[in-house]
mmCIF file of the C-alpha atoms, coordinates in Angstrom:
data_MODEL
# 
_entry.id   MODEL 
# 
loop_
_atom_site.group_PDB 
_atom_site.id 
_atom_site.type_symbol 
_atom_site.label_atom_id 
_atom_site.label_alt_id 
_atom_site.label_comp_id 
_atom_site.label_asym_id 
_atom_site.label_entity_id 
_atom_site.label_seq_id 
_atom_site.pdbx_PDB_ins_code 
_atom_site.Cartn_x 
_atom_site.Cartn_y 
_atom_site.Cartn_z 
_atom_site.occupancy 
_atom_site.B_iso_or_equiv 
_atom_site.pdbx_formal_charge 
_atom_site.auth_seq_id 
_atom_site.auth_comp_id 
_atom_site.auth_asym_id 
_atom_site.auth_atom_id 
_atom_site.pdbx_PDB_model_num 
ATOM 1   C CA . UNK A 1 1   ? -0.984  -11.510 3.161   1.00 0.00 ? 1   UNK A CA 1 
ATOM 2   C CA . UNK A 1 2   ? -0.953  -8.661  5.642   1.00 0.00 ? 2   UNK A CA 1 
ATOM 3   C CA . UNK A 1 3   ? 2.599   -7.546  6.041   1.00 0.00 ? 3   UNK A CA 1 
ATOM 4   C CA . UNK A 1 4   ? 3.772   -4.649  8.380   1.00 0.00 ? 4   UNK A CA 1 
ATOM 5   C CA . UNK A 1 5   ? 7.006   -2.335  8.646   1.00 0.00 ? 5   UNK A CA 1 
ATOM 6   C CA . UNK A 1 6   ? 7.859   -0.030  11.721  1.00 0.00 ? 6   UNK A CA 1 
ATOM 7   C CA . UNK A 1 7   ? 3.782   0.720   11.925  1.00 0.00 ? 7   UNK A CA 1 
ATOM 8   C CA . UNK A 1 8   ? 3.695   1.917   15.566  1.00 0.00 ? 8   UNK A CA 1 
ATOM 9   C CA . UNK A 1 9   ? 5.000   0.493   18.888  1.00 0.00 ? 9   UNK A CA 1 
ATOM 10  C CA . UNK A 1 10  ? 3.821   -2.399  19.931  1.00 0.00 ? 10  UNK A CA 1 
ATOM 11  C CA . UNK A 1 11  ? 0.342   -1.782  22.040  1.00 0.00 ? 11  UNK A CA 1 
ATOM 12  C CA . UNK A 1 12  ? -3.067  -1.690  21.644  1.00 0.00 ? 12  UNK A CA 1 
ATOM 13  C CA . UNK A 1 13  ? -3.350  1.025   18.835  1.00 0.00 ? 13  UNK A CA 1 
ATOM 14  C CA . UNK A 1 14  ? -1.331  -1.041  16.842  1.00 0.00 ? 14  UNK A CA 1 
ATOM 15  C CA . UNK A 1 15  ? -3.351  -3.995  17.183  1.00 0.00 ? 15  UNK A CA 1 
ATOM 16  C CA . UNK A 1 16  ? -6.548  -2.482  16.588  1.00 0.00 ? 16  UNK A CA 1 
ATOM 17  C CA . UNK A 1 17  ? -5.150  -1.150  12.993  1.00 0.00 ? 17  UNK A CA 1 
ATOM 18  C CA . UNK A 1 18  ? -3.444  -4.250  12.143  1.00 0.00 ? 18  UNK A CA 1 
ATOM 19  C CA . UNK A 1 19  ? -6.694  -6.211  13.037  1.00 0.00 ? 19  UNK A CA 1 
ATOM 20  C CA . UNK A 1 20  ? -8.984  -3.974  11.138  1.00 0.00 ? 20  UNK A CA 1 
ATOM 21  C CA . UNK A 1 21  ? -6.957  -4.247  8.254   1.00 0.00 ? 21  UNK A CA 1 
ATOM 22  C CA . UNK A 1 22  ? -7.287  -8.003  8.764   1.00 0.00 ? 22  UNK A CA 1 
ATOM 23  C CA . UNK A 1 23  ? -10.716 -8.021  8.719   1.00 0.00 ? 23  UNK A CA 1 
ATOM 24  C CA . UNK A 1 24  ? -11.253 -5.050  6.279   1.00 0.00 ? 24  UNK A CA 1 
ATOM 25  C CA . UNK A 1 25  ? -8.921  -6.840  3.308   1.00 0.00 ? 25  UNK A CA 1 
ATOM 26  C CA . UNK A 1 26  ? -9.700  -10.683 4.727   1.00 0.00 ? 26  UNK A CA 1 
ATOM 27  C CA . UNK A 1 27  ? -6.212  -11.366 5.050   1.00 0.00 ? 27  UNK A CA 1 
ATOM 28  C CA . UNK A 1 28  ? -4.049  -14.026 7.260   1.00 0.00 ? 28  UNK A CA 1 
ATOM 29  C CA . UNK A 1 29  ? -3.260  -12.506 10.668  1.00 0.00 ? 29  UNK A CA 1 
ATOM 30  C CA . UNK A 1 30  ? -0.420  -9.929  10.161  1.00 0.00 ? 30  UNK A CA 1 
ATOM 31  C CA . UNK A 1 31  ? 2.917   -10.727 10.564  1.00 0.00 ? 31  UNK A CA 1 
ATOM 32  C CA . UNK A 1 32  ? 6.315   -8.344  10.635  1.00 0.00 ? 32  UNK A CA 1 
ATOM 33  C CA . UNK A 1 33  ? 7.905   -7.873  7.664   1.00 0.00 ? 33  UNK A CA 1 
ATOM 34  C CA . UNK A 1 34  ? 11.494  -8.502  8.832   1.00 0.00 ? 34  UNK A CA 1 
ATOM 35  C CA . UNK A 1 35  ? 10.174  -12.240 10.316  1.00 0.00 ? 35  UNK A CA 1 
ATOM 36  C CA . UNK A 1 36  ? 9.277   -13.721 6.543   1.00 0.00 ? 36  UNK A CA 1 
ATOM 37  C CA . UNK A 1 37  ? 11.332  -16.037 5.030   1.00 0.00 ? 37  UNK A CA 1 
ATOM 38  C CA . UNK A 1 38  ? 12.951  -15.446 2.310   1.00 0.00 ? 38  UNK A CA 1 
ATOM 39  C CA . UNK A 1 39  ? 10.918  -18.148 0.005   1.00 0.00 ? 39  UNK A CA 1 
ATOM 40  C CA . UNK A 1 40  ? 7.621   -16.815 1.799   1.00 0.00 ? 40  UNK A CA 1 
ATOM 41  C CA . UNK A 1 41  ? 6.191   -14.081 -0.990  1.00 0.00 ? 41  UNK A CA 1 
ATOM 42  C CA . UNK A 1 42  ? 7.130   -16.791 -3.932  1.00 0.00 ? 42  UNK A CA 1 
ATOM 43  C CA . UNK A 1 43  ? 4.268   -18.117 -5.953  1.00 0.00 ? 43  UNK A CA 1 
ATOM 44  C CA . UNK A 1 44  ? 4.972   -21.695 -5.189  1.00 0.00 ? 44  UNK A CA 1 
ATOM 45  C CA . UNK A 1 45  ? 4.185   -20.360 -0.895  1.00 0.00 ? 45  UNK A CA 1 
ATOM 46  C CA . UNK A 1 46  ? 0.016   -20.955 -1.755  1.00 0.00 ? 46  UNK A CA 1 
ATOM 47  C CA . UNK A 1 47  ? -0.184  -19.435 2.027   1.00 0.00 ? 47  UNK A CA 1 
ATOM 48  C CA . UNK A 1 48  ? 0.506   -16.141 0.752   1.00 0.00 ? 48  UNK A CA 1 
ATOM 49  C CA . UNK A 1 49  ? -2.707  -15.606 -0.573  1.00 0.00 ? 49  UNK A CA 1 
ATOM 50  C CA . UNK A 1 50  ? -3.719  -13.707 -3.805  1.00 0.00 ? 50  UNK A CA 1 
ATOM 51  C CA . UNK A 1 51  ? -3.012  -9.962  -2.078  1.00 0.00 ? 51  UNK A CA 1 
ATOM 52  C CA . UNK A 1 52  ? -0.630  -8.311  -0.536  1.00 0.00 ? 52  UNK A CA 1 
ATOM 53  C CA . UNK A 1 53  ? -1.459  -5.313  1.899   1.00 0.00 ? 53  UNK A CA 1 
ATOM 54  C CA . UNK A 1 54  ? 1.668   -3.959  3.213   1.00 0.00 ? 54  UNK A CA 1 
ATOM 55  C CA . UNK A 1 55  ? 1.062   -1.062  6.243   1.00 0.00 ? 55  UNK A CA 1 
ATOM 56  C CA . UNK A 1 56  ? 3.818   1.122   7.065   1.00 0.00 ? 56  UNK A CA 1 
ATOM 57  C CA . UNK A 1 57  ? 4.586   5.025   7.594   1.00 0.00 ? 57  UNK A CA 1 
ATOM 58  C CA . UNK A 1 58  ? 5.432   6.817   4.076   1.00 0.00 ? 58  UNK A CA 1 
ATOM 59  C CA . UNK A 1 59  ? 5.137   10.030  2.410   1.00 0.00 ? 59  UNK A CA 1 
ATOM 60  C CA . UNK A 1 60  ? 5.152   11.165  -1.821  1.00 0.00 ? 60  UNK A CA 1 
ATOM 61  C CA . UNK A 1 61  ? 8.686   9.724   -1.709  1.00 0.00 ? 61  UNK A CA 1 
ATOM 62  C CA . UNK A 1 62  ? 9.048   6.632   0.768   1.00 0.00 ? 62  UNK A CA 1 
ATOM 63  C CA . UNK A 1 63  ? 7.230   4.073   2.100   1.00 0.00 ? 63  UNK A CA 1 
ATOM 64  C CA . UNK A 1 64  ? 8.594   2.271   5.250   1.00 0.00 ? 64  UNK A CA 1 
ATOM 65  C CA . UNK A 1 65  ? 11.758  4.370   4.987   1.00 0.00 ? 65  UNK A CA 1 
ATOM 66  C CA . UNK A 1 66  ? 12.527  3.208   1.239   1.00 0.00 ? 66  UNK A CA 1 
ATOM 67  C CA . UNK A 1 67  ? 12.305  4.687   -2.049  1.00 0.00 ? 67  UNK A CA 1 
ATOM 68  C CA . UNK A 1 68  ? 10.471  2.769   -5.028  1.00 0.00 ? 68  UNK A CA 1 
ATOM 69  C CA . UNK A 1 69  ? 13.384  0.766   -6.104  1.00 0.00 ? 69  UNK A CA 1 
ATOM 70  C CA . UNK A 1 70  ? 14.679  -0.148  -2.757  1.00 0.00 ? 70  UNK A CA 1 
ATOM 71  C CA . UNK A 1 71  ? 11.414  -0.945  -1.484  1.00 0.00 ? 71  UNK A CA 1 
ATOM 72  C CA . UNK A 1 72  ? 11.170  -3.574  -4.443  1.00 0.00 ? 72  UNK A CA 1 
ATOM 73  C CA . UNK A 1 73  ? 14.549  -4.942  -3.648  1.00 0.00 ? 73  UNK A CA 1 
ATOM 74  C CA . UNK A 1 74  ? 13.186  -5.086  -0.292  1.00 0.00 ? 74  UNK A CA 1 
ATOM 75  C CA . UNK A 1 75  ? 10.423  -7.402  -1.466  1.00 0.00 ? 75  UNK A CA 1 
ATOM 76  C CA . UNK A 1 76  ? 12.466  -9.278  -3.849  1.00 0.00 ? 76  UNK A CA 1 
ATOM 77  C CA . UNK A 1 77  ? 14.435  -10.221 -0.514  1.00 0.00 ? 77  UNK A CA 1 
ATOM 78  C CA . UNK A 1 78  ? 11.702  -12.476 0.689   1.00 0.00 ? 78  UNK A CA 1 
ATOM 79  C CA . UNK A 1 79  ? 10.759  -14.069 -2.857  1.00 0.00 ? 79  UNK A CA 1 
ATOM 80  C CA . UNK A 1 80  ? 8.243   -11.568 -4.043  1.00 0.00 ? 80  UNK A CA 1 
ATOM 81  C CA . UNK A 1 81  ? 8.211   -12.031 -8.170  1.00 0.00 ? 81  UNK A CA 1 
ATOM 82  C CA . UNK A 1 82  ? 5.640   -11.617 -11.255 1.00 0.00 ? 82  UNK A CA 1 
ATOM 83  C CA . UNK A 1 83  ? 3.264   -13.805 -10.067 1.00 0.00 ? 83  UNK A CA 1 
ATOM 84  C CA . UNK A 1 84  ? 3.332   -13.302 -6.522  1.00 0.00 ? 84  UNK A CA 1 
ATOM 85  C CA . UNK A 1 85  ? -0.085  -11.206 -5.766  1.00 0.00 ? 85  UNK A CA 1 
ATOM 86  C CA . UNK A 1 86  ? -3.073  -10.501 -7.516  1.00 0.00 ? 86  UNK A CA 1 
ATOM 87  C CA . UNK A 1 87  ? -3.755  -7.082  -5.927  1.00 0.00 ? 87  UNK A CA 1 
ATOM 88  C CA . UNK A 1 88  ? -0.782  -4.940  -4.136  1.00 0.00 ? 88  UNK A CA 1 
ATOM 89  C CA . UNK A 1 89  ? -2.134  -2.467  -1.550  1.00 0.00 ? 89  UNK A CA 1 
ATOM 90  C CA . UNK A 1 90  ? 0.020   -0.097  -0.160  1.00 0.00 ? 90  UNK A CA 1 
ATOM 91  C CA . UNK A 1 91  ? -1.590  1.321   3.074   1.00 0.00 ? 91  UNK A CA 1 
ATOM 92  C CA . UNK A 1 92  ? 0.625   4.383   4.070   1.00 0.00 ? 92  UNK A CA 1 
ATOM 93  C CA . UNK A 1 93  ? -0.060  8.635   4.449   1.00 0.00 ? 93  UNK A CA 1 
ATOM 94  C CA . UNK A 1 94  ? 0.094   9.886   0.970   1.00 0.00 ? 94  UNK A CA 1 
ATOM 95  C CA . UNK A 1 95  ? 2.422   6.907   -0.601  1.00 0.00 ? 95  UNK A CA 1 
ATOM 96  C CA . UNK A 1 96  ? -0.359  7.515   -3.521  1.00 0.00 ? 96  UNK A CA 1 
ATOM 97  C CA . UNK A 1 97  ? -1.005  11.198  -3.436  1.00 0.00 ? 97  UNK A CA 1 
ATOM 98  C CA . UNK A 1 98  ? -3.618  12.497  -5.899  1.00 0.00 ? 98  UNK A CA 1 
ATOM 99  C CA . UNK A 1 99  ? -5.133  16.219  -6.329  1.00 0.00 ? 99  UNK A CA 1 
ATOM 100 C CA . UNK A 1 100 ? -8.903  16.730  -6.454  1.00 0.00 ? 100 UNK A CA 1 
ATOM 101 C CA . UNK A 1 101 ? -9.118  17.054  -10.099 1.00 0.00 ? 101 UNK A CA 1 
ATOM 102 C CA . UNK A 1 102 ? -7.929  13.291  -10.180 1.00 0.00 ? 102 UNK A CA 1 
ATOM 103 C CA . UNK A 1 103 ? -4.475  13.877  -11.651 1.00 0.00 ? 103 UNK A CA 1 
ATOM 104 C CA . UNK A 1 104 ? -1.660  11.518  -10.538 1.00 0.00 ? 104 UNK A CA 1 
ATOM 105 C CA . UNK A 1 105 ? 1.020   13.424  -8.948  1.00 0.00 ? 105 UNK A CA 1 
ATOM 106 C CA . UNK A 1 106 ? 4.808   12.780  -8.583  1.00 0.00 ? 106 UNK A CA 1 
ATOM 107 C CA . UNK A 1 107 ? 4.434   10.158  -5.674  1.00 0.00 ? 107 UNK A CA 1 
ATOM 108 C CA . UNK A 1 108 ? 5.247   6.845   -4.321  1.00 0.00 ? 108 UNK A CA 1 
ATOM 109 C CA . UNK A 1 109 ? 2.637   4.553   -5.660  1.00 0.00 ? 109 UNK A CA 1 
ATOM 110 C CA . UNK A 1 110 ? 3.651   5.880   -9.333  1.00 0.00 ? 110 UNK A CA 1 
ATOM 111 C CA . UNK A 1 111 ? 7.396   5.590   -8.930  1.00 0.00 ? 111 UNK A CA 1 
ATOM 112 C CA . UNK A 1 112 ? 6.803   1.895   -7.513  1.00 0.00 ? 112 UNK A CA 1 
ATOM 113 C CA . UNK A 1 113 ? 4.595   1.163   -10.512 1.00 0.00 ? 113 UNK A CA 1 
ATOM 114 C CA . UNK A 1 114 ? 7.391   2.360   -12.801 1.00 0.00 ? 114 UNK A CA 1 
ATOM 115 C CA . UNK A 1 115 ? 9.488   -0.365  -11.127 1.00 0.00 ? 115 UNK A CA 1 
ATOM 116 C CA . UNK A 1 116 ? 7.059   -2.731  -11.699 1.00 0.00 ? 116 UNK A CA 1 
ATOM 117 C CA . UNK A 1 117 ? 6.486   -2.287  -14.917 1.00 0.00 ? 117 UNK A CA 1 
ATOM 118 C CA . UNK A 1 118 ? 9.892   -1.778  -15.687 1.00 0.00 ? 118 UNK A CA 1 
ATOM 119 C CA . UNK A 1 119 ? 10.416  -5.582  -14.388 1.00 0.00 ? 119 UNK A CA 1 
ATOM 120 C CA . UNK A 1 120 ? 7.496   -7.112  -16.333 1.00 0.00 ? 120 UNK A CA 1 
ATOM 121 C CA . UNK A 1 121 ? 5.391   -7.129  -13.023 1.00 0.00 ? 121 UNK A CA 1 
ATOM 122 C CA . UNK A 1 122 ? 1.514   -8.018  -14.056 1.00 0.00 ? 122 UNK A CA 1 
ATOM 123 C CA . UNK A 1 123 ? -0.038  -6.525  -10.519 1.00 0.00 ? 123 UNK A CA 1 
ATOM 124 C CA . UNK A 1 124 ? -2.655  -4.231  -9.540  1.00 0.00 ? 124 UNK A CA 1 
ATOM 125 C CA . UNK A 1 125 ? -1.313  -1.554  -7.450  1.00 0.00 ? 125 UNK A CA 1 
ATOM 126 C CA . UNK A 1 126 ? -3.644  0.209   -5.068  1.00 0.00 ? 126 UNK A CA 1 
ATOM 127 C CA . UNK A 1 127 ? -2.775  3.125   -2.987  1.00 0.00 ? 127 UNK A CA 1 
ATOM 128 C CA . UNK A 1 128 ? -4.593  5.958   -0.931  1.00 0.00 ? 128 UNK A CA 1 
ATOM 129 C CA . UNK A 1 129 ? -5.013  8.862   -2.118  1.00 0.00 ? 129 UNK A CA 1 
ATOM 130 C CA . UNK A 1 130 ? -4.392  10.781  0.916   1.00 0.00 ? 130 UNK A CA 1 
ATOM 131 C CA . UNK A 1 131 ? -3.458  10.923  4.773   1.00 0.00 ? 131 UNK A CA 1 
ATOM 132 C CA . UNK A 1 132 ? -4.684  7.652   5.810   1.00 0.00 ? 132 UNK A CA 1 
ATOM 133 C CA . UNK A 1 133 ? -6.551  7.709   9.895   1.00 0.00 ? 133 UNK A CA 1 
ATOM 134 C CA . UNK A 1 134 ? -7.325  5.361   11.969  1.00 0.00 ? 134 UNK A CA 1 
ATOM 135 C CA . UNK A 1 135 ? -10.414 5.996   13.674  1.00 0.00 ? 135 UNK A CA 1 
ATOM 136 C CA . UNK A 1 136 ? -9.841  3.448   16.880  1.00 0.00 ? 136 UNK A CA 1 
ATOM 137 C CA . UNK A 1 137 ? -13.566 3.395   18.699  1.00 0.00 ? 137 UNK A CA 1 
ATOM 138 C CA . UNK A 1 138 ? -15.180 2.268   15.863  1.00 0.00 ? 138 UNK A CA 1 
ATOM 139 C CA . UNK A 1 139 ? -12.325 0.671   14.452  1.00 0.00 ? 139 UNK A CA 1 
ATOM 140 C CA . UNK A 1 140 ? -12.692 1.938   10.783  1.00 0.00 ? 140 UNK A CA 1 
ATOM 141 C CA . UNK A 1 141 ? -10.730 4.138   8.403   1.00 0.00 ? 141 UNK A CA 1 
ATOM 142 C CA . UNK A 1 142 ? -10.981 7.250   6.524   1.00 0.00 ? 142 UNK A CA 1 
ATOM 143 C CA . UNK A 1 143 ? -8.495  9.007   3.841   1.00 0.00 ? 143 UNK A CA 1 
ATOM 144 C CA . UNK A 1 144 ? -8.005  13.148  4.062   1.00 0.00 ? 144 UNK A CA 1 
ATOM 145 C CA . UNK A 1 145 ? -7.380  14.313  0.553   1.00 0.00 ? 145 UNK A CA 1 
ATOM 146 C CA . UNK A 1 146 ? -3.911  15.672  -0.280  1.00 0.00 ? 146 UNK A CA 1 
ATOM 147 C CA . UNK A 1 147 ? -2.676  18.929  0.727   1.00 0.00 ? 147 UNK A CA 1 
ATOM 148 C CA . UNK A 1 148 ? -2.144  19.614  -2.661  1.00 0.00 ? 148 UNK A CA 1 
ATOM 149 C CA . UNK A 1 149 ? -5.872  19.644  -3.581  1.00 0.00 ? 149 UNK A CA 1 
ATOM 150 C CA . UNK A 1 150 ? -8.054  21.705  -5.289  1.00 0.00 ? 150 UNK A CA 1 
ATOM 151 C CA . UNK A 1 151 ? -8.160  24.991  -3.210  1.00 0.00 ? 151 UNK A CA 1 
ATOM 152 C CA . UNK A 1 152 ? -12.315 24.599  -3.646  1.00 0.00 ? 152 UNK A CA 1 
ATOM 153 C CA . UNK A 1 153 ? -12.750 21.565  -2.681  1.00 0.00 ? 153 UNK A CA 1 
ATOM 154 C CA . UNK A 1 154 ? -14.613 21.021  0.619   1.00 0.00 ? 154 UNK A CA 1 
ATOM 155 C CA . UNK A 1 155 ? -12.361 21.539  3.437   1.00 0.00 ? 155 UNK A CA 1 
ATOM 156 C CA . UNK A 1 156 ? -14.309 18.138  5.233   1.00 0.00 ? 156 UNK A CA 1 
ATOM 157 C CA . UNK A 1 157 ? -14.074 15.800  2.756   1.00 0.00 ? 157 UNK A CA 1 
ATOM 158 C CA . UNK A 1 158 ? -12.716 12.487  3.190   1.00 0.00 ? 158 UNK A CA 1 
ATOM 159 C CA . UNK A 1 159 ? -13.115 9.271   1.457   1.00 0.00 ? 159 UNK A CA 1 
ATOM 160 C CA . UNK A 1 160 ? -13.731 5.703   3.418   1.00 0.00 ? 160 UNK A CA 1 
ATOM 161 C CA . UNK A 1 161 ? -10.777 3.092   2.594   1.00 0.00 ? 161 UNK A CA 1 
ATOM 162 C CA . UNK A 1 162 ? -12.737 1.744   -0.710  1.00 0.00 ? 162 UNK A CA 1 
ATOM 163 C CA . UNK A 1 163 ? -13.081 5.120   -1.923  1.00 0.00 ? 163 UNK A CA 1 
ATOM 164 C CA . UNK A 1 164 ? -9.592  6.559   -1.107  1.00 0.00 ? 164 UNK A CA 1 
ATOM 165 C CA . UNK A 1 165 ? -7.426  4.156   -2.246  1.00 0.00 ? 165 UNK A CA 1 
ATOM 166 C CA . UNK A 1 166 ? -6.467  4.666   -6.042  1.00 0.00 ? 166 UNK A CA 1 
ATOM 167 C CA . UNK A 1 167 ? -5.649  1.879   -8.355  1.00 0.00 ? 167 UNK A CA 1 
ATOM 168 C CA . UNK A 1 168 ? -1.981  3.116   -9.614  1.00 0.00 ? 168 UNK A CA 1 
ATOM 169 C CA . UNK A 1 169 ? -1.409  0.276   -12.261 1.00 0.00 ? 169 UNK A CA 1 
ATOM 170 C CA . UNK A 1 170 ? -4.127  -1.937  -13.651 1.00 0.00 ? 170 UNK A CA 1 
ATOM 171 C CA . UNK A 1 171 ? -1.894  -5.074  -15.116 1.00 0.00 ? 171 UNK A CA 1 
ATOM 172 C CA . UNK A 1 172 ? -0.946  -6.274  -18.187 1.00 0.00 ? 172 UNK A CA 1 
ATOM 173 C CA . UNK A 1 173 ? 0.580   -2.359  -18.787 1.00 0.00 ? 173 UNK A CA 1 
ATOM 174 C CA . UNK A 1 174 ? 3.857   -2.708  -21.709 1.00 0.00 ? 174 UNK A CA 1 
ATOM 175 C CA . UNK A 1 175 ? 6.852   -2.199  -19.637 1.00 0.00 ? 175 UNK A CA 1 
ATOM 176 C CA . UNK A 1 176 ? 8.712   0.869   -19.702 1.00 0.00 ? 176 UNK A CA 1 
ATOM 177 C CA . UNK A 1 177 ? 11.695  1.553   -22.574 1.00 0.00 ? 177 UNK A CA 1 
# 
């Protein structure tokens, strides 16, 4: 299921990126967050399918607008429970912020897998590890590192989607005390 918050205004850009993603993850056509049903991210709805890649603006702190635990009230709103996805990918600039040396700083992706684990979620969380671009002519995507990496790094290095996106929480993780 490709699902989309606030992404850009409606145009061609937009379309492009949503339909890449399509394509890219082999998801339904994407559909507007705020247009789901409320039943529609259940496990009983089998036309969910077995991921969910959500695509929205974000930062360390918020994706779509929303801290962690709103954001999962958010999806509880339209059904979403243990159960729901396979594979959660959460497509948005830095929501999974990591330094060059691989360590996991304080970001989004980690405070959302707290949540999840926190409500007995048994997911795979994936998110990039950097700015995500959009490269519209050939219709492909690339990941900047974080600004917070290594100061010797090379300056030009960026990762293609596979590569940049970091799996946050492999499942079956105990829940939080």
């Amino acid at each position: 299921m490709l699902v989309y918050l606030n992404v850009a205004k409606p145009g061609p850009i937009a379309a492009d990126l949503l339909e890449a993603l399509q394509e890219y993850y082999k998801t339904s056509p994407p559909v507007e967050f705020h247009t789901l049903d409320t039943d529609e991210m259940t496990p009983e709805n089998s036309k969910r399918g077995e991921d969910l890649v959500f695509v929205t603006h974000g930062n360390t702190h918020k994706f779509g607008g929303h801290d962690a635990e709103a954001f999962f009230e958010l999806l509880q709103s339209k059904g979403f429970q243990n159960g729901s996805f396979e594979k959660i990918y959460l497509i948005a600039c830095q929501a999974g912020a990591q330094a060059q040396d691989n360590s996991i700083l304080d970001n989004f992706a980690r405070s959302f897998w707290d949540v999840l684990r926190s409500n007995y979620f048994d997911v795979k969380l994936y998110a990039p590890r950097g700015t995500v671009v959009f490269n519209r002519p050939s219709n492909t995507f690339y990941i900047k590192p974080s600004p917070q990496a290594r100061h010797d790094a090379p300056p030009d290095r960026n990762y293609n989607l596979k590569e940049g996106m970091l799996l946050v929480m492999q499942g079956s993780q105990k829940p939080l005390k």
